[in-house]
C-alpha positions in Angstrom: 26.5 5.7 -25.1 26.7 3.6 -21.9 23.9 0.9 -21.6 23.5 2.8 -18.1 22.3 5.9 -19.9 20.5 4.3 -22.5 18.1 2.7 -19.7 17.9 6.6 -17.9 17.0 8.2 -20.8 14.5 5.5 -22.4 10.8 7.2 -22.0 8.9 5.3 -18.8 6.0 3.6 -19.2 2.1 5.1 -18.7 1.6 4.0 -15.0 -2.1 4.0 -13.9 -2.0 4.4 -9.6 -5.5 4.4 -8.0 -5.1 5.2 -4.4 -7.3 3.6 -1.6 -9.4 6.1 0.3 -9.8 5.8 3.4 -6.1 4.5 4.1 -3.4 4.7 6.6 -3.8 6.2 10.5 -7.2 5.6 11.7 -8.4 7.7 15.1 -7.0 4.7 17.5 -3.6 4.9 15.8 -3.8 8.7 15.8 -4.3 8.8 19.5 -1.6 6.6 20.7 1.1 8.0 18.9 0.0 11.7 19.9 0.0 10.0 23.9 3.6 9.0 23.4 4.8 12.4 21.8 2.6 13.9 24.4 4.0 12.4 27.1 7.0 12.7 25.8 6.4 16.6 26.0 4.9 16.9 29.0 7.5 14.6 31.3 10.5 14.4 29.2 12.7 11.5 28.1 12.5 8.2 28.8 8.7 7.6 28.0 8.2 3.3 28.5 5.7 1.9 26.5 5.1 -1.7 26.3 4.6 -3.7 23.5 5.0 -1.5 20.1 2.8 1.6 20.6 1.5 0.7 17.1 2.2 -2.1 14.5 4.7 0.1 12.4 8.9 -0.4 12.7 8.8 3.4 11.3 6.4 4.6 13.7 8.3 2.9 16.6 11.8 3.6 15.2 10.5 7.6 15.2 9.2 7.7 18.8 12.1 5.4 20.0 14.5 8.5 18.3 12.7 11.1 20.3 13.0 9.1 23.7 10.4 5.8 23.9 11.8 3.0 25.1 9.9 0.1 24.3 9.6 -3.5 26.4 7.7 -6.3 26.0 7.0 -6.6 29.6 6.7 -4.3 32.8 9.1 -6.6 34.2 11.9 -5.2 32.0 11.3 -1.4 33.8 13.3 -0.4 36.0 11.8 1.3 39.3 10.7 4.8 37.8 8.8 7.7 37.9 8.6 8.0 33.7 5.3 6.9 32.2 4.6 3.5 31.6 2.1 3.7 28.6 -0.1 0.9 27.0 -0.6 0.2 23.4 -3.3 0.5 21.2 -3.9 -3.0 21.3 -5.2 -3.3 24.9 -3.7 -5.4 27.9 -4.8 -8.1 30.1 -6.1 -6.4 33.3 -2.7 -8.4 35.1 -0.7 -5.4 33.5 -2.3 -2.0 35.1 -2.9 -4.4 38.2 1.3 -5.1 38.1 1.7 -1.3 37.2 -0.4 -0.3 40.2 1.7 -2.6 42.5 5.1 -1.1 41.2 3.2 2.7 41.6 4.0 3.8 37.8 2.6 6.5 36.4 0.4 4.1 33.9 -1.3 6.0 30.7 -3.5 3.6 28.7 -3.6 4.0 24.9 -6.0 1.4 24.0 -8.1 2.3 21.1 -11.5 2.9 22.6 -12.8 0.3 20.1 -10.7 -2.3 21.7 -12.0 -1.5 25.3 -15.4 -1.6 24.0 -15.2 -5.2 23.0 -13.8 -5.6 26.8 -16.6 -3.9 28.5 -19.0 -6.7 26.2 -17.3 -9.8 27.3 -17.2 -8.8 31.1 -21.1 -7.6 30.8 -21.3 -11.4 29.3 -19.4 -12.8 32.1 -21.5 -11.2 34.4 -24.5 -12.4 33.0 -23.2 -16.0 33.1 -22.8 -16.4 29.6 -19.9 -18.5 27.8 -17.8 -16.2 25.9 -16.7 -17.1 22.0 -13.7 -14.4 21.1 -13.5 -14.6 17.2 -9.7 -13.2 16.4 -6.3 -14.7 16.0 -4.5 -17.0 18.4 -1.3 -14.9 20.0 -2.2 -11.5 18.4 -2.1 -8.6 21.3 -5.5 -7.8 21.3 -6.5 -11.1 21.7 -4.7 -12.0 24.6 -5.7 -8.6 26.0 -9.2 -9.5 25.5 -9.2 -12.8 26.9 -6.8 -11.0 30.0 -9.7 -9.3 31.0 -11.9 -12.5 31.5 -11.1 -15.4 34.0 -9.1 -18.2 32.7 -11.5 -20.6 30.8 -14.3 -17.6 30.6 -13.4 -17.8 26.8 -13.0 -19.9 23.7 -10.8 -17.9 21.0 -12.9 -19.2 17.4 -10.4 -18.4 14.5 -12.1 -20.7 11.7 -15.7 -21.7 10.7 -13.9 -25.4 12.1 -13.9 -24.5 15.5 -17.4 -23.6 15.1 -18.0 -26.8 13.9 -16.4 -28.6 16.9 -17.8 -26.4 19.9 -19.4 -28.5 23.2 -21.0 -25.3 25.2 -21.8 -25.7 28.4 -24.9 -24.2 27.7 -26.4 -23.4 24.0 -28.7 -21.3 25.6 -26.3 -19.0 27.9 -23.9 -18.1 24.7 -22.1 -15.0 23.9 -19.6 -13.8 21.2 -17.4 -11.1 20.6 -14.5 -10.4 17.9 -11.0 -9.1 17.2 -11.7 -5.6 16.0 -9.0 -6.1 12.8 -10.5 -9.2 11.1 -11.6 -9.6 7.5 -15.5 -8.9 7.3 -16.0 -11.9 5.1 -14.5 -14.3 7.1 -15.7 -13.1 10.3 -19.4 -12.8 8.6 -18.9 -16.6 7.5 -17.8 -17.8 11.3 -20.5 -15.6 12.5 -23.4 -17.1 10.5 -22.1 -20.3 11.3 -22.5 -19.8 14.9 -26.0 -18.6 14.8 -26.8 -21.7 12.5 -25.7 -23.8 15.2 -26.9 -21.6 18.1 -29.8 -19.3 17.5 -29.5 -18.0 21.3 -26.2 -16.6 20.7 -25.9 -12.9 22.0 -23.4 -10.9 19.5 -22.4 -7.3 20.0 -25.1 -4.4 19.9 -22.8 -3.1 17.4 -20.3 -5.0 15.3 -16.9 -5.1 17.2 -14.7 -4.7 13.7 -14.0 -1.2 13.7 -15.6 1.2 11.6 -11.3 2.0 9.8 -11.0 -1.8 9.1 -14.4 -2.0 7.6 -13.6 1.3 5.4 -10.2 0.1 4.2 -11.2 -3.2 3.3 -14.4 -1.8 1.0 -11.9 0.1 -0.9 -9.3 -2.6 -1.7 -12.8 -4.5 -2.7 -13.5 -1.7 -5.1 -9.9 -1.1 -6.4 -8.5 -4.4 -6.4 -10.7 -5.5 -10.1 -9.4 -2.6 -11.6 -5.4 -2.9 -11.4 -3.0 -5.6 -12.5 -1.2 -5.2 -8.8 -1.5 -4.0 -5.5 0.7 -2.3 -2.8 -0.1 -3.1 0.9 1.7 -0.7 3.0 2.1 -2.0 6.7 4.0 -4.6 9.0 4.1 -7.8 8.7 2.8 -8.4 12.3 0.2 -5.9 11.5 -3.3 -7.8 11.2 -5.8 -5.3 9.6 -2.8 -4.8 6.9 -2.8 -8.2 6.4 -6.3 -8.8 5.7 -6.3 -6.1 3.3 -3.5 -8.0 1.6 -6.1 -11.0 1.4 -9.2 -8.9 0.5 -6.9 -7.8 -2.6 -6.3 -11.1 -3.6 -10.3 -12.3 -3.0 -11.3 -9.2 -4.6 -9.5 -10.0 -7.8 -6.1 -8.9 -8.1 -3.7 -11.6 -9.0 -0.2 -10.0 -7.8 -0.7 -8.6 -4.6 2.1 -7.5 -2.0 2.7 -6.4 1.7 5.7 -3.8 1.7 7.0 -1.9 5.1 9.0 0.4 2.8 10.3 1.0 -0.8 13.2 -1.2 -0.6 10.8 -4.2 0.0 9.1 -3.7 -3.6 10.0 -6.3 -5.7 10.6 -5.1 -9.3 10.6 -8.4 -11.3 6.5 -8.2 -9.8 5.8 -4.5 -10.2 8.1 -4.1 -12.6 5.5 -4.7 -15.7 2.3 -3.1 -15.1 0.0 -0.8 -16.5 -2.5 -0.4 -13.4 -1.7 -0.5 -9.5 -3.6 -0.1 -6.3 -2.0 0.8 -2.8 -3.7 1.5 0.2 -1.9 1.1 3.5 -3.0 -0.4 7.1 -4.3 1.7 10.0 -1.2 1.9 11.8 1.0 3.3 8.6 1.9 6.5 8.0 1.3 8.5 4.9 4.6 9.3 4.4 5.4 5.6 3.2 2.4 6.1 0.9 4.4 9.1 -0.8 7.7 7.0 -0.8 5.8 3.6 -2.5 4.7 6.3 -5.0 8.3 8.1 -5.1 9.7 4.6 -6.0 7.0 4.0 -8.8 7.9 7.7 -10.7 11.1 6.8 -10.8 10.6 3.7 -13.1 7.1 4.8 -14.8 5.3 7.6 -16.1 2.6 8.1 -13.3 -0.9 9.3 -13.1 -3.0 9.1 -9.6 -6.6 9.1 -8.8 -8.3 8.4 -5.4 -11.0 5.8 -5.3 -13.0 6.7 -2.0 -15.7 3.9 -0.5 -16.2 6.2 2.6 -15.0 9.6 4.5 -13.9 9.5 8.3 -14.0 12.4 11.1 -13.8 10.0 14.1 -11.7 11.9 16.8 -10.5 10.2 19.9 -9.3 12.7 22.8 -6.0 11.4 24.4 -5.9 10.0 27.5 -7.5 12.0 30.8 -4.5 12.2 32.4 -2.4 13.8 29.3 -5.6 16.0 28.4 -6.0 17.1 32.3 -1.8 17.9 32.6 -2.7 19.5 29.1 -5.1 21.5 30.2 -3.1 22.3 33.3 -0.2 24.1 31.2 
């Protein structure tokens, strides 16, 4: 017999698989990916959208197949009457201004989550406050939140460090808001910091991390003790996915991976384990869920079992002007 068959026919091994609940597509994903495939219906091919519509190559690959074309700029349009549409992310106010002056049929897909941390620091600004954005240097949503303000409005705080080394103007006339994506622990740490140093400091009436990053990462804290390995499924560029990748690790886990898709699994890791955890970031799609667990039957005996730390109904309608042409039909 041929070594070949020898391995094929060999019994797998027991496979324990606890699966993350809540995971994958949270309301703000949900919504801009139904805008593109619903304006996509409604006006026909080409749809533009700028920046990736979501942080997911299968996502965009799948709505670039169906007609999206995707830029990283408006300048990159040509003069059009398609829809221009704006990720989930949120865009400095310089982009709908631009879109207005080139007369494009703009559609806005930011997570309402994201343009609730905008309407905060503008109400600080016009208060006369100094705004502190807590989030990651170059990430979209950052520099979408910091478009909205005047330049040198904001200071962007991305460790307890920079805490440490803030000069306000003004301890007194202080505001902060945060990147909606960011680990809770680290963003709880920066955040006690800050009112250590500054007791005056106005935060958010209600905590700007959004209610799916706060879910996800509570279950990766509750799964991640209990398995010998975990499966992150998301991008790369993708930052709530990454901090669940990090929560993993904190939480206990030793081998802990980020995968976009089977292929990326690396066996000499995963290859020897009796216990495994996935969950997958709020832009990914269950469907690479099912293929990370595809890949896993195929080299072990498999048994599956949800480990839920909350449930979610949020719904987010679609943008007016899709709902009112909706509504229209």
């Amino acid at each position: 017999m041929a070594a070949t068959d020898a391995i094929s026919t060999a019994p797998k091994p027991p496979l324990r698989v606890l699966l993350c609940s809540p995971r994958g597509f949270c309301a703000g994903v949900v919504r801009a990916i139904d805008s593109v495939e619903r304006a996509l219906a409604l006006y026909g091919a080409p749809v533009y959208v700028r920046h990736e519509i979501v942080h997911n190559r299968y996502v965009v690959e799948g709505l670039r197949a169906k007609g999206a074309i995707f830029v990283e700029e408006l300048d990159e349009i040509p003069d059009t009457d398609a829809p221009v549409i704006f990720s989930a992310h949120g865009v400095p106010q310089s982009v709908p201004n631009e879109a207005r002056r080139r007369n494009f049929l703009a559609l806005d897909a930011t997570c309402p989550l994201v343009t609730k941390v905008h309407r905060e620091a503008e109400i600080h600004l016009r208060r006369g406050r100094e705004i502190l954005l807590i989030g990651h240097a170059g990430h979209p949503e950052v520099v979408g939140t910091l478009g909205q303000l005047p330049a040198g409005a904001a200071t962007l705080i991305e460790t307890v460090a920079d805490v440490d080394a803030l000069a306000p103007r003004d301890p007194a006339q202080l505001a902060y808001v945060t990147q909606t994506t960011l680990s809770i622990d680290d963003t709880a740490e920066i955040i006690a910091r800050l009112k250590a140093r500054f007791p005056q400091v106005v935060g958010p009436h209600k905590e700007d991390i959004c209610y799916a990053t706060t879910n996800r990462q509570e279950a990766v804290k509750l799964v991640a003790p209990q398995v010998d390995a975990m499966i992150v499924v998301g991008a790369p560029n993708s930052s709530n996915s990454l901090r669940l990748k990090e929560m993993a690790e904190r939480a206990g886990c030793r081998r802990a991976a980020l995968v976009q898709r089977a292929d990326e699994i690396d066996w000499a890791v995963f290859g020897n384990i009796e216990r495994l955890g996935i969950t997958a970031g709020a832009s990914a799609p269950e469907v690479l869920v099912e293929e990370i667990l595809d890949a896993f039957a195929e080299r072990y005996t498999i048994g599956v079992e949800t480990v839920a730390a909350a449930e979610e109904n949020v719904f987010f309608p679609l943008p007016r002007a899709l709902r009112e042409n909706e509504a229209a039909e």
